[in-house]
Every structure is written in C-alpha cells, then in structure tokens.
C-alpha positions as CSV (number, residue, x, y, z in Angstrom):
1,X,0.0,0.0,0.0
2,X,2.2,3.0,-1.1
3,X,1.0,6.3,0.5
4,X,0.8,9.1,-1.7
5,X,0.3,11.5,1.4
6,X,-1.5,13.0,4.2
7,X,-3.9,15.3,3.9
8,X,-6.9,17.1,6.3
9,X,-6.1,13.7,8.2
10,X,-6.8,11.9,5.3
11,X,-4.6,9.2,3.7
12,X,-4.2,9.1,0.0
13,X,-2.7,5.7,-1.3
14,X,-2.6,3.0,-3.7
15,X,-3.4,-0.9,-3.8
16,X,-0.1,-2.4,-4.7
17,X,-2.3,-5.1,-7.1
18,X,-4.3,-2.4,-9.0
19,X,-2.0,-1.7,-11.8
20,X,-4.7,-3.4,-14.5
21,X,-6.8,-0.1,-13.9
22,X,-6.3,3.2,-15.0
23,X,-4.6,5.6,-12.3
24,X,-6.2,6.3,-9.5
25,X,-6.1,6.6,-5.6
26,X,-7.9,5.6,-2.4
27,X,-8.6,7.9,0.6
28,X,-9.3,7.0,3.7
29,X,-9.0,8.2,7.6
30,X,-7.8,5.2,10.0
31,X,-6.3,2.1,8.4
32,X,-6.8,1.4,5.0
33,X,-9.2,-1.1,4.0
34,X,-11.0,-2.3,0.8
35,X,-13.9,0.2,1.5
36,X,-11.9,3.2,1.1
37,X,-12.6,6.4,-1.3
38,X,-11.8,5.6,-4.7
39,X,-11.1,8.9,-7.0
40,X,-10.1,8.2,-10.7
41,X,-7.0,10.5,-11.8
42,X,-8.0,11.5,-15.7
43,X,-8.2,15.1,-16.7
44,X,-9.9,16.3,-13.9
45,X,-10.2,14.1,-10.6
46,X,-13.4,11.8,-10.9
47,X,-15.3,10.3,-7.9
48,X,-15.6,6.4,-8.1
49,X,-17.7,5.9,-4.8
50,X,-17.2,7.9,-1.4
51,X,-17.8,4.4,0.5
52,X,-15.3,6.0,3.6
53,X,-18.2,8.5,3.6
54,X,-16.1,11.6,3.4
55,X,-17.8,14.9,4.5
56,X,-18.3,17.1,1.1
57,X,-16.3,19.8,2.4
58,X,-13.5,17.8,2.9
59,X,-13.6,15.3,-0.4
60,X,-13.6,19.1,-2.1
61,X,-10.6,19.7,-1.1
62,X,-9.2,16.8,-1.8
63,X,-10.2,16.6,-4.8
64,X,-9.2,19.9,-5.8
65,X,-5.5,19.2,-4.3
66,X,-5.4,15.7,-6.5
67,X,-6.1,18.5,-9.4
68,X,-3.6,20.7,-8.7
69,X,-1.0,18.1,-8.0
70,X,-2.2,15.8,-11.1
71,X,1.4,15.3,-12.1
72,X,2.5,14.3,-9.2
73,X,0.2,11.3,-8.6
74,X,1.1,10.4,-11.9
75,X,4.7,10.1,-11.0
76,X,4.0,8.4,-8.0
77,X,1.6,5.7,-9.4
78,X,4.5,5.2,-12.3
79,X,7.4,4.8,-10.0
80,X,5.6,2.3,-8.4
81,X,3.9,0.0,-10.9
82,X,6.5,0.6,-13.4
C-alpha cells in the first residue's frame, strides 16, 4: 500500500495489485481497508464511490489538491507500478 500523502487527516494511497486499472487513488482516515474512497486520476479528478463516507467539504478539497498536484500522482503511481 504506497502512500501518496496525508492530507486534512486523510490518507491518500494506492493498492499495490491495482496496476490493470487506469490511475487512481484511495482515501481514507484510520487504516486502510477495501472500502476506502476511490477517485479516478483523468483530466480532472473523478469520484468512483465515497464508501469511507467523506464529508463534502473535505472530499472538495481533496479533490481539488489531487487537481492541482495531477502530475504528481502520476509520477508516483508510475514509480511504483513501473
């Protein structure tokens, strides 16, 4: 489970055996668990479910950071499925 970061409390990570889908993360508070946030990476960040039940104020801003820091992710799901 590679962490991408921390954020609001929040960790952002990948499933180390989800390299067959197209790029995206999990977000979760606690330990990470199947369940978790699932938010594709594409040209703007899409929301797969919310099934940690994130508030909306706080999956906004998420979201909006995984938008500004696109690239990033990017290189980060490379490095580590590459």
């Amino acid at each position: 489970m590679p962490q991408v970061c921390r954020l609001l409390g929040y960790l952002i990570f990948f499933w180390s055996n989800e390299n067959n889908e197209p790029i995206h993360v999990h977000v979760c508070k606690g330990k990470p668990s199947a369940d978790a946030t699932k938010i594709w990476i594409e040209d703007v960040p899409r929301l797969e479910h919310n099934k940690s039940q994130i508030p909306a104020k706080d999956l906004n801003r998420i979201m909006q950071w995984l938008a500004a820091n696109k690239n990033f992710v990017v290189d980060k799901w490379n490095e580590h499925f590459k």
